[in-house]
C-alpha positions in Angstrom: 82.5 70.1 36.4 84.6 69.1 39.8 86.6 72.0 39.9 84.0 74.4 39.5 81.7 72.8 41.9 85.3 73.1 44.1 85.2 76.6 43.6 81.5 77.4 43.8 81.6 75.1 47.9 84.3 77.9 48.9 82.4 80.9 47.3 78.9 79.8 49.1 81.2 78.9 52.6 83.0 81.7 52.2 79.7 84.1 52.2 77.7 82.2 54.8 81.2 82.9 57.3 80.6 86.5 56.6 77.0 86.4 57.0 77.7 84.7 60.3 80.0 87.2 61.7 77.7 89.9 60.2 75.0 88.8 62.4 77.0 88.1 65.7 78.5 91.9 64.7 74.9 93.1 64.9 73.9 91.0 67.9 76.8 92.5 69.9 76.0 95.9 68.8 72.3 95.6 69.7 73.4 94.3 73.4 76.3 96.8 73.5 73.3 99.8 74.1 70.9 97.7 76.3 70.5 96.7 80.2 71.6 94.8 81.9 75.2 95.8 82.5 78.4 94.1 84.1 80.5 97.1 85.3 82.7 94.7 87.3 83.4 93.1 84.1 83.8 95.6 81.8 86.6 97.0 84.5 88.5 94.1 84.6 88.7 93.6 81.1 89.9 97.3 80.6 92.5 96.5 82.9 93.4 93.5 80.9 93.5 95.1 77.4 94.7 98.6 78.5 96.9 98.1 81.4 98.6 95.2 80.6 98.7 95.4 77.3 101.4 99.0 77.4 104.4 97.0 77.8 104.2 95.8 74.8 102.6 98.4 72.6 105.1 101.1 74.3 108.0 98.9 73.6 106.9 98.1 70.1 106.2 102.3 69.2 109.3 103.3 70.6 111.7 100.9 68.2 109.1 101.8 64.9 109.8 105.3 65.7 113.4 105.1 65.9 114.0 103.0 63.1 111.4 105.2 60.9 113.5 108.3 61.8 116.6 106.5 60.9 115.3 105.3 57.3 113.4 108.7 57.0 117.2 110.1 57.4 119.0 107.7 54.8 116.1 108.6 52.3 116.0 111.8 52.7 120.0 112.6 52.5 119.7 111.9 49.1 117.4 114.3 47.8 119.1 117.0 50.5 115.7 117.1 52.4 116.6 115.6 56.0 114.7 118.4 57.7 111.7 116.0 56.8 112.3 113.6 59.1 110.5 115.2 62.0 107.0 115.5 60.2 107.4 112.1 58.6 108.2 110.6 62.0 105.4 112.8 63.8 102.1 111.9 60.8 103.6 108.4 59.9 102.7 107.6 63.9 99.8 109.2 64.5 98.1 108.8 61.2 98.9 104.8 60.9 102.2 103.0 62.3 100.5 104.1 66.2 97.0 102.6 65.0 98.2 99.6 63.2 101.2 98.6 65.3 99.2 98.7 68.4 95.5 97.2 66.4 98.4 93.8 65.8 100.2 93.9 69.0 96.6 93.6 70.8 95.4 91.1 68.6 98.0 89.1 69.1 97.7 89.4 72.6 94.2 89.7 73.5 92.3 88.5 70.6 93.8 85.5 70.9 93.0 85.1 74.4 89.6 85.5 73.8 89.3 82.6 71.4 90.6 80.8 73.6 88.8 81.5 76.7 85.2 82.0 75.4 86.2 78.6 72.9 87.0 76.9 76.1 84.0 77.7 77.7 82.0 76.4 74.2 83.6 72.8 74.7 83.6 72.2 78.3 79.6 73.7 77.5 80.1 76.2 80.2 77.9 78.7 77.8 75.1 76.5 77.8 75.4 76.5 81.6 74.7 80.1 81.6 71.7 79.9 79.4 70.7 77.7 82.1 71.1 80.0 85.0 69.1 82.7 82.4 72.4 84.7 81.7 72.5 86.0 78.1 76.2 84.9 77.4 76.7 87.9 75.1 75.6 90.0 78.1 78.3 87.9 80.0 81.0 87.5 77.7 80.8 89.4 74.5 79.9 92.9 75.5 82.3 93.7 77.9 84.9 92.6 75.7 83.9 94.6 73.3 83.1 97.9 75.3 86.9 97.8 77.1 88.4 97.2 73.5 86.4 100.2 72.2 87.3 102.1 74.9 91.0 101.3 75.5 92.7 101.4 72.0 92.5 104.9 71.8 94.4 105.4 75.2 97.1 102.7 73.8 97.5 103.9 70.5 97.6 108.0 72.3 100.5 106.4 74.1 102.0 104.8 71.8 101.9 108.0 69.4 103.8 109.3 72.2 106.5 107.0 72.8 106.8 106.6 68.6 107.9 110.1 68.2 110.0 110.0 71.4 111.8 107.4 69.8 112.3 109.7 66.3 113.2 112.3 68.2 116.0 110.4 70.5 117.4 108.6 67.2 117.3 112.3 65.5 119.0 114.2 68.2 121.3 111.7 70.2 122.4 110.0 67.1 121.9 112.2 63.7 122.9 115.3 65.4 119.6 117.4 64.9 118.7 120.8 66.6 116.9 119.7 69.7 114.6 123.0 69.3 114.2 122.8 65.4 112.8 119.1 65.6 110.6 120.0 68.0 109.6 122.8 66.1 109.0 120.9 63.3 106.5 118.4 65.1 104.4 120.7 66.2 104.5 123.4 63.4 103.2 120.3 60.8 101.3 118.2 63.2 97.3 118.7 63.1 94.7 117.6 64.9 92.5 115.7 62.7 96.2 113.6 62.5 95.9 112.5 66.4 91.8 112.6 66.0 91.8 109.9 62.9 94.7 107.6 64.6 91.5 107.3 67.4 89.0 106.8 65.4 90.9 104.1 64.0 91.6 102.9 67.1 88.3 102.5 68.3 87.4 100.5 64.9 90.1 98.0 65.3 89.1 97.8 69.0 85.7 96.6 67.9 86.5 94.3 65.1 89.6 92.4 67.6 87.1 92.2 70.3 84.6 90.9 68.1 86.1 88.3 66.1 88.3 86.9 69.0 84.4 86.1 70.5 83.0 85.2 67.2 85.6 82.9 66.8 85.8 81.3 70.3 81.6 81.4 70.5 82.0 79.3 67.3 84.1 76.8 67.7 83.6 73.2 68.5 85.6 69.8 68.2 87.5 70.0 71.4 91.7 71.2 71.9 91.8 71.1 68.6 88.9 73.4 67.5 89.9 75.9 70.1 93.1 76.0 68.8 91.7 76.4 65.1 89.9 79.4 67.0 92.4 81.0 68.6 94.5 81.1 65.3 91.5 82.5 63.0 91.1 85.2 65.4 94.2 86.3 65.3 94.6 86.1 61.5 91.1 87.3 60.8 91.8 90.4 63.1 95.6 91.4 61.8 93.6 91.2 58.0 90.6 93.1 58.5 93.0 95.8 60.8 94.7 96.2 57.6 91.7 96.5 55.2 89.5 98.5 57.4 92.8 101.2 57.8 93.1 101.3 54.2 88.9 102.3 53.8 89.0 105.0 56.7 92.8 106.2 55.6 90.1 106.8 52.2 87.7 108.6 53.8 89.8 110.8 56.2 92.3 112.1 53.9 91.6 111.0 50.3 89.5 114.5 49.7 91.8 116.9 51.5 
Protein backbone atom coordinates (compact mmCIF):
# COMPACT_ATOMS: atom_id res chain seq x y z
CA UNK A 1 0.00 0.00 0.00
CA UNK A 2 3.23 2.55 0.00
CA UNK A 3 3.00 3.59 -3.30
CA UNK A 4 -0.51 4.41 -3.28
CA UNK A 5 -0.35 6.19 0.00
CA UNK A 6 2.83 7.97 -2.15
CA UNK A 7 0.37 8.92 -4.62
CA UNK A 8 -2.64 9.79 -2.58
CA UNK A 9 0.24 12.62 -0.09
CA UNK A 10 0.80 14.34 -3.70
CA UNK A 11 -2.96 14.33 -4.78
CA UNK A 12 -4.15 15.86 -1.20
CA UNK A 13 -0.80 18.40 -1.34
CA UNK A 14 -1.32 19.03 -4.64
CA UNK A 15 -5.12 20.28 -3.92
CA UNK A 16 -4.49 22.10 -0.67
CA UNK A 17 -1.58 24.29 -2.96
CA UNK A 18 -4.46 25.19 -5.24
CA UNK A 19 -6.79 25.91 -2.60
CA UNK A 20 -4.08 28.14 -1.13
CA UNK A 21 -3.53 30.16 -4.16
CA UNK A 22 -7.37 30.11 -4.69
CA UNK A 23 -7.83 31.92 -1.56
CA UNK A 24 -4.81 34.41 -1.70
CA UNK A 25 -6.44 34.90 -5.59
CA UNK A 26 -9.67 35.95 -3.78
CA UNK A 27 -8.05 37.90 -1.05
CA UNK A 28 -6.23 40.06 -3.63
CA UNK A 29 -9.21 40.49 -5.61
CA UNK A 30 -11.38 41.60 -2.65
CA UNK A 31 -8.57 44.31 -1.69
CA UNK A 32 -7.91 45.11 -5.36
CA UNK A 33 -11.75 47.16 -5.16
CA UNK A 34 -11.43 48.53 -1.62
CA UNK A 35 -9.72 51.70 0.26
CA UNK A 36 -7.23 52.45 1.18
CA UNK A 37 -5.09 53.00 -1.83
CA UNK A 38 -1.16 53.55 -2.56
CA UNK A 39 -1.12 55.58 -5.80
CA UNK A 40 2.60 56.24 -5.17
CA UNK A 41 3.00 52.65 -5.32
CA UNK A 42 1.00 51.52 -7.78
CA UNK A 43 3.03 54.33 -10.08
CA UNK A 44 6.19 53.01 -9.40
CA UNK A 45 5.43 49.58 -10.00
CA UNK A 46 3.93 50.55 -13.48
CA UNK A 47 7.03 52.09 -14.18
CA UNK A 48 8.82 48.96 -13.29
CA UNK A 49 6.73 46.33 -15.19
CA UNK A 50 5.81 48.66 -18.25
CA UNK A 51 8.73 50.95 -18.68
CA UNK A 52 11.43 48.87 -18.09
CA UNK A 53 10.23 45.90 -19.01
CA UNK A 54 10.00 47.18 -23.34
CA UNK A 55 13.51 46.46 -24.00
CA UNK A 56 13.04 43.33 -23.69
CA UNK A 57 9.52 42.49 -24.87
CA UNK A 58 10.23 44.88 -28.08
CA UNK A 59 13.48 43.10 -28.75
CA UNK A 60 11.91 39.70 -28.22
CA UNK A 61 8.63 40.64 -30.81
CA UNK A 62 10.66 41.97 -33.33
CA UNK A 63 13.04 38.64 -33.87
CA UNK A 64 9.48 36.24 -33.48
CA UNK A 65 8.11 38.31 -36.15
CA UNK A 66 10.96 38.07 -38.48
CA UNK A 67 11.65 34.58 -38.17
CA UNK A 68 7.64 33.76 -38.32
CA UNK A 69 7.64 35.60 -41.73
CA UNK A 70 10.66 33.81 -42.76
CA UNK A 71 9.17 30.20 -41.93
CA UNK A 72 5.64 31.39 -43.07
CA UNK A 73 7.64 32.04 -46.46
CA UNK A 74 9.49 28.49 -46.71
CA UNK A 75 6.05 26.88 -45.86
CA UNK A 76 4.12 28.47 -47.91
CA UNK A 77 6.47 28.29 -51.28
CA UNK A 78 5.49 24.87 -51.34
CA UNK A 79 1.94 24.94 -51.79
CA UNK A 80 2.44 28.36 -54.09
CA UNK A 81 0.62 30.37 -51.43
CA UNK A 82 3.42 32.98 -50.20
CA UNK A 83 0.95 35.84 -50.34
CA UNK A 84 -0.05 34.34 -46.85
CA UNK A 85 2.59 35.40 -45.06
CA UNK A 86 1.38 38.88 -44.25
CA UNK A 87 -1.96 37.73 -42.50
CA UNK A 88 -0.18 34.84 -40.82
CA UNK A 89 2.48 37.22 -39.60
CA UNK A 90 -0.17 40.03 -38.66
CA UNK A 91 -3.07 37.23 -36.55
CA UNK A 92 -0.23 34.89 -35.34
CA UNK A 93 1.02 38.23 -33.25
CA UNK A 94 -1.80 39.73 -32.14
CA UNK A 95 -3.87 36.74 -31.48
CA UNK A 96 -1.01 34.72 -29.39
CA UNK A 97 2.94 35.04 -30.12
CA UNK A 98 2.37 39.14 -28.80
CA UNK A 99 0.37 37.81 -25.63
CA UNK A 100 2.44 34.80 -24.78
CA UNK A 101 5.91 36.09 -25.72
CA UNK A 102 5.49 39.14 -23.65
CA UNK A 103 3.05 37.07 -20.55
CA UNK A 104 6.98 34.89 -20.40
CA UNK A 105 9.41 37.62 -20.97
CA UNK A 106 7.60 39.44 -17.88
CA UNK A 107 7.49 36.60 -15.84
CA UNK A 108 10.73 35.92 -16.11
CA UNK A 109 11.54 39.33 -15.27
CA UNK A 110 9.11 40.55 -12.89
CA UNK A 111 7.47 37.61 -11.43
CA UNK A 112 10.59 36.56 -10.36
CA UNK A 113 11.40 39.69 -8.70
CA UNK A 114 8.58 39.63 -6.78
CA UNK A 115 9.21 36.26 -5.13
CA UNK A 116 12.08 37.44 -4.27
CA UNK A 117 11.40 40.72 -2.80
CA UNK A 118 8.06 40.05 -0.99
CA UNK A 119 10.03 36.33 0.07
CA UNK A 120 12.73 38.50 1.45
CA UNK A 121 10.59 40.53 3.27
CA UNK A 122 8.78 37.05 4.77
CA UNK A 123 12.26 35.83 6.22
CA UNK A 124 13.92 38.93 7.50
CA UNK A 125 9.90 39.18 9.06
CA UNK A 126 9.64 42.60 7.66
CA UNK A 127 5.70 41.65 6.87
CA UNK A 128 5.06 40.99 10.35
CA UNK A 129 6.48 44.41 11.01
CA UNK A 130 3.86 45.90 9.04
CA UNK A 131 1.08 44.11 10.70
CA UNK A 132 2.61 45.75 13.57
CA UNK A 133 2.49 49.33 12.41
CA UNK A 134 -1.49 48.20 11.37
CA UNK A 135 -0.56 48.08 7.52
CA UNK A 136 -2.56 45.34 5.69
CA UNK A 137 0.53 43.87 3.73
CA UNK A 138 -1.75 43.00 0.81
CA UNK A 139 -2.72 46.65 0.81
CA UNK A 140 1.17 47.26 0.85
CA UNK A 141 2.56 44.77 -1.27
CA UNK A 142 0.07 42.69 -3.20
CA UNK A 143 -2.31 45.01 -4.77
CA UNK A 144 -0.27 47.34 -6.43
CA UNK A 145 1.54 44.66 -7.90
CA UNK A 146 -1.24 43.36 -9.14
CA UNK A 147 -3.14 46.57 -10.38
CA UNK A 148 0.23 47.78 -12.55
CA UNK A 149 0.43 44.19 -14.00
CA UNK A 150 -3.28 44.32 -14.93
CA UNK A 151 -2.80 47.48 -16.27
CA UNK A 152 0.52 47.43 -18.20
CA UNK A 153 0.47 44.10 -20.25
CA UNK A 154 -1.86 45.32 -22.47
CA UNK A 155 0.29 48.45 -23.35
CA UNK A 156 3.47 45.79 -23.73
CA UNK A 157 1.85 43.25 -25.54
CA UNK A 158 -0.01 46.54 -28.02
CA UNK A 159 3.70 47.31 -28.50
CA UNK A 160 5.00 44.35 -29.03
CA UNK A 161 2.10 43.49 -31.68
CA UNK A 162 3.60 46.44 -33.24
CA UNK A 163 7.16 45.73 -33.38
CA UNK A 164 6.18 41.78 -34.28
CA UNK A 165 4.73 42.66 -37.58
CA UNK A 166 7.36 45.42 -38.17
CA UNK A 167 9.66 42.67 -38.08
CA UNK A 168 7.51 40.42 -40.75
CA UNK A 169 7.16 43.11 -42.78
CA UNK A 170 11.09 44.20 -42.81
CA UNK A 171 12.11 40.33 -43.36
CA UNK A 172 9.12 40.28 -46.18
CA UNK A 173 10.18 43.34 -48.05
CA UNK A 174 14.02 43.90 -47.46
CA UNK A 175 14.81 40.29 -47.78
CA UNK A 176 11.89 38.14 -49.78
CA UNK A 177 11.29 40.83 -52.15
CA UNK A 178 7.49 41.57 -51.41
CA UNK A 179 5.45 44.55 -52.71
CA UNK A 180 5.83 47.04 -50.04
CA UNK A 181 2.03 48.31 -50.70
CA UNK A 182 0.55 44.71 -51.23
CA UNK A 183 1.85 43.48 -47.67
CA UNK A 184 0.54 46.27 -46.23
CA UNK A 185 -2.50 45.78 -47.93
CA UNK A 186 -2.75 42.44 -46.81
CA UNK A 187 -2.43 43.36 -42.94
CA UNK A 188 -4.90 45.47 -42.83
CA UNK A 189 -7.47 43.98 -45.42
CA UNK A 190 -7.45 40.57 -42.98
CA UNK A 191 -6.59 42.02 -39.68
CA UNK A 192 -9.82 42.52 -37.24
CA UNK A 193 -10.48 43.99 -34.31
CA UNK A 194 -11.63 41.41 -31.97
CA UNK A 195 -7.70 40.05 -33.18
CA UNK A 196 -5.95 43.20 -31.33
CA UNK A 197 -9.00 43.23 -28.62
CA UNK A 198 -8.53 39.34 -27.51
CA UNK A 199 -4.41 39.68 -27.48
CA UNK A 200 -5.56 42.39 -24.48
CA UNK A 201 -7.74 40.61 -22.85
CA UNK A 202 -5.29 38.07 -22.65
CA UNK A 203 -2.92 40.35 -21.58
CA UNK A 204 -4.61 41.54 -18.77
CA UNK A 205 -5.20 37.74 -17.56
CA UNK A 206 -1.64 36.89 -17.64
CA UNK A 207 -0.97 40.22 -15.95
CA UNK A 208 -3.00 39.10 -12.99
CA UNK A 209 -2.00 35.55 -12.62
CA UNK A 210 2.19 36.78 -12.90
CA UNK A 211 1.51 39.33 -10.44
CA UNK A 212 -0.26 37.08 -8.28
CA UNK A 213 1.70 34.02 -8.08
CA UNK A 214 5.13 35.89 -7.95
CA UNK A 215 3.29 37.35 -4.39
CA UNK A 216 1.77 34.12 -3.53
CA UNK A 217 4.88 32.54 -3.83
CA UNK A 218 7.18 35.08 -2.06
CA UNK A 219 4.19 35.72 0.75
CA UNK A 220 4.66 31.84 1.22
CA UNK A 221 7.82 31.05 1.56
CA UNK A 222 9.93 30.39 4.51
CA UNK A 223 13.30 28.59 5.48
CA UNK A 224 15.64 31.33 4.72
CA UNK A 225 18.09 31.88 1.15
CA UNK A 226 17.09 28.90 0.33
CA UNK A 227 13.22 29.07 0.49
CA UNK A 228 13.27 32.33 -1.31
CA UNK A 229 15.04 30.89 -3.86
CA UNK A 230 12.59 27.84 -4.00
CA UNK A 231 10.12 30.94 -4.39
CA UNK A 232 11.51 32.81 -6.79
CA UNK A 233 11.79 29.64 -9.17
CA UNK A 234 8.02 28.34 -8.52
CA UNK A 235 6.88 31.71 -9.56
CA UNK A 236 8.40 31.80 -12.43
CA UNK A 237 7.52 28.14 -13.55
CA UNK A 238 4.04 28.34 -12.08
CA UNK A 239 3.40 31.68 -14.11
CA UNK A 240 5.09 30.51 -17.70
CA UNK A 241 2.49 27.16 -17.10
CA UNK A 242 -0.65 28.68 -16.25
CA UNK A 243 0.21 31.59 -19.13
CA UNK A 244 0.11 28.65 -21.36
CA UNK A 245 -3.09 26.90 -20.01
CA UNK A 246 -5.11 29.88 -19.33
CA UNK A 247 -4.25 31.05 -23.47
CA UNK A 248 -5.36 27.81 -24.54
CA UNK A 249 -9.11 28.29 -22.38
CA UNK A 250 -9.66 32.01 -23.59
CA UNK A 251 -8.05 31.12 -27.30
CA UNK A 252 -11.47 28.48 -26.70
CA UNK A 253 -13.71 30.89 -25.87
CA UNK A 254 -12.80 33.73 -28.26
CA UNK A 255 -12.57 31.98 -31.36
CA UNK A 256 -13.63 28.30 -31.06
CA UNK A 257 -17.44 29.39 -32.11
CA UNK A 258 -16.69 31.75 -34.97
Amino acid sequence: MNPLATIGRVFIGFLAGLGRIALFAANTVSHCVRPPFYPSLIARQMMDIGFFSLPVVGLTALFTGMVLALQSYTGFARFQAEGAVATVVVLSMTRELGPVIAGLMVAGRIGASMAAEIGTMRVTEQIDALVTLSTNPYKYLVVPRVLAAVAMLPILVLVADVIGVLGGYLVAVYKLNFNMSSYLRQTVDFLEWMDVISGLVKAAVFGFLIAMLGCFHGYSSGGGAQGVGRATTNSVVSASIMILVVDYMLTELFFATR
